[in-house]
N, C-alpha and C positions, 0 to 999 in steps of 0.2 A: 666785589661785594660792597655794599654802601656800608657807612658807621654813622653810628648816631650816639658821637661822646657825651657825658655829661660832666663836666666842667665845673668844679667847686671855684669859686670865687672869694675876695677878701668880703669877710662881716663887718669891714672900717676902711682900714690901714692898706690903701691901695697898694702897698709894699708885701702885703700877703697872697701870692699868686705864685703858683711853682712854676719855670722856668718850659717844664712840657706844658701845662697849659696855655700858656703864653704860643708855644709852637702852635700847637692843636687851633687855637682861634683866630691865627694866621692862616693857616691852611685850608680850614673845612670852605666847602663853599657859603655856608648861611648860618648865620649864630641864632636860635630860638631865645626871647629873653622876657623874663617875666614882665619886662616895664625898658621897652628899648631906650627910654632917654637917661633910665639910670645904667644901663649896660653899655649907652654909647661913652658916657664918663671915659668907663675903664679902658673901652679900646678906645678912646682917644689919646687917655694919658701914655698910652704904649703906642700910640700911632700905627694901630691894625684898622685898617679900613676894610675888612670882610661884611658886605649885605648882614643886615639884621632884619629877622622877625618877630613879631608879637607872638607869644601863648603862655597863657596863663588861665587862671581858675574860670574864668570868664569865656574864654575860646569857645566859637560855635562849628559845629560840624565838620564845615566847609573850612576852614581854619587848619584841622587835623589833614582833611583829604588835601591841599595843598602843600602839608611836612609829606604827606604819602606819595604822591604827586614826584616830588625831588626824589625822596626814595629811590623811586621805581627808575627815575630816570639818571643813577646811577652818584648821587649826588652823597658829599659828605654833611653831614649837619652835628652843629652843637646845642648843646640842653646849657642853658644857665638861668640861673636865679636872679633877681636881686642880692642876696647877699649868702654867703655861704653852700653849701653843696645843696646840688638838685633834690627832689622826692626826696627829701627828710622832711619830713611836716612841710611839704608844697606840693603843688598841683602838679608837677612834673611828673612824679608816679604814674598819672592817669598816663600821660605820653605813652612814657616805658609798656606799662600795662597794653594799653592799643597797638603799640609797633610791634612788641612779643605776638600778640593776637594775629595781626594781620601781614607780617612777614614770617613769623616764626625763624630759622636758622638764616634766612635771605639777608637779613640785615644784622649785622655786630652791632653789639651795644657795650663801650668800650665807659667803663669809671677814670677819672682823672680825677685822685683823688685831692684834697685841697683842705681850706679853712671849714670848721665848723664851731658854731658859736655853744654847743652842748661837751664839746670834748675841751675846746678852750676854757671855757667854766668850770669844768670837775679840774681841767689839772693848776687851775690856781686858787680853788674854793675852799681848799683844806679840809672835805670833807672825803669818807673813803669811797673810791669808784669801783672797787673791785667788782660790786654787783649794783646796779642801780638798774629802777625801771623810766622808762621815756615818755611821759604824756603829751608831750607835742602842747597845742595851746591848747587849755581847758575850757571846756565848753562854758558857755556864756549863763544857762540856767540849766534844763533838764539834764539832770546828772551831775552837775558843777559838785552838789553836796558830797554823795556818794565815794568820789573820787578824796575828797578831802579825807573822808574817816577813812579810808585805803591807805593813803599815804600816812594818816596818822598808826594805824597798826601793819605797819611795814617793818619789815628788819632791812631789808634794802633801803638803798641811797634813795630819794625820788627827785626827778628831774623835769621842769616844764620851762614855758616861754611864758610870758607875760608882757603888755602893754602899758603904754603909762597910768593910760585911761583903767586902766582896771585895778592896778599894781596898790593899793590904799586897800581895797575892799579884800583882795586876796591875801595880804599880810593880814586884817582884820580876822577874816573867814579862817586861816591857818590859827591864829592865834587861840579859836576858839576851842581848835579842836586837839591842838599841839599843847601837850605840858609846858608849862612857861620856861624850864630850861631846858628844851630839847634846842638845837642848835638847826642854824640854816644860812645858806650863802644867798646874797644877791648881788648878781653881777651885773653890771648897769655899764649898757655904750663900750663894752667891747673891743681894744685893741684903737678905739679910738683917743681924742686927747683929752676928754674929762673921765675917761676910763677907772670904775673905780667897783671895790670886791670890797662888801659889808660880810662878815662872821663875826655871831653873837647868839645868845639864845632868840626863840622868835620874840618873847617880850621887849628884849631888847631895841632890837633890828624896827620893829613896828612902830616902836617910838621914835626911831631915830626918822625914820619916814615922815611923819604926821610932823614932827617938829621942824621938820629942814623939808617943805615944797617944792623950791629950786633944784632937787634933786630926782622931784619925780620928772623924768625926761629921759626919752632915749627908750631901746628896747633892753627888755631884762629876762636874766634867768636867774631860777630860784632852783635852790638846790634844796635838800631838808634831809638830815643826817635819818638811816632806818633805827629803829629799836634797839637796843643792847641785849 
């Protein structure tokens, strides 16, 4: 039976790789990778020379029927990202979803679990994770509002991704809708070396933003304490 692992990856700190992973990406025959010049980084720093393919949000048809293709012809294959675990807010889902569709039990679809930049966020953000909800990235307009007065009358934790390019307007938009001392984490670059965890009320946090530019860099997660 073929397997078609999915392989969490470091979100920085190439020293965050679990040790099966590491096996798994030696072994399978073809790594799948969302952007193979940042995936060949990692197996180079580990000196794994296993074939790499493209797929990502962009893949056309024939792309998919070529991972089918190895399938069929009894092939091991790995799922990886850019940066952290597969299908959590990425195109990778779609994979899984098609090879469930069109193997059904023929092919194992095997987790190797690893970094993730939403569980590494809650557990240094100081805010409580016992229940939070996951927005993945916020839409860019239709809906973008909606979701803000969700998370403002939430008794859950709320949890999303943000860019730099956006990360101004989004503190701005939270702050309109957030009591000014309702509290929220920003966690900015990640296990990397200017890695750095903002906790403060949002008035706070928003100023600290607009005043220090040089900070907007890097990707972020914003946390935002629910209701009491």
């Amino acid at each position: 039976m073929s397997k078609l692992y999915i392989v969490a990856t470091p979100i920085g700190n190439l020293e965050d790789i679990t040790l099966r992973a590491l096996r798994i990406l030696k072994e399978v025959d073809m790594v799948l990778c969302e952007d193979t010049r940042v995936t060949r980084k990692l197996l180079s720093h580990y000196d794994i020379k296993t074939p790499t393919m493209s797929y990502h949000a962009h893949s056309k048809l024939s792309q998919v029927e070529k991972i089918f293709e190895l399938l069929r012809a009894g092939k091991n294959l790995a799922l990886v990202s850019d940066a952290g675990t597969p299908t959590i807010s990425d195109p990778g889902i779609l994979l899984v979803q098609q090879v469930r569709e069109e193997f059904g039990d023929e092919v194992s679809i095997v987790g190797i679990p690893g970094p993730s930049a939403i569980i590494t966020a809650l557990s240094v953000g100081g805010i409580s994770s016992a229940q939070f909800t996951f927005y993945g990235f916020l839409p860019h307009k239709k809906g973008r509002e909606t979701i803000f007065k969700e998370i403002s009358d939430s008794k859950r934790t709320s949890v999303f991704y943000e860019s730099p390019h956006r990360i101004l307007k989004t503190l701005s938009s939270l702050g309109e809708h957030l009591d000014k001392n309702r509290k929220i984490s920003v966690a900015r670059e990640l296990t990397k070396i200017y890695e750095e965890i903002t906790l403060a009320p949002i008035s706070e946090v928003n100023l600290y933003f607009v005043n220090n530019p040089e900070k907007v860099r890097g990707e972020f997660v914003i946390i935002v304490e629910g209701l009491e």
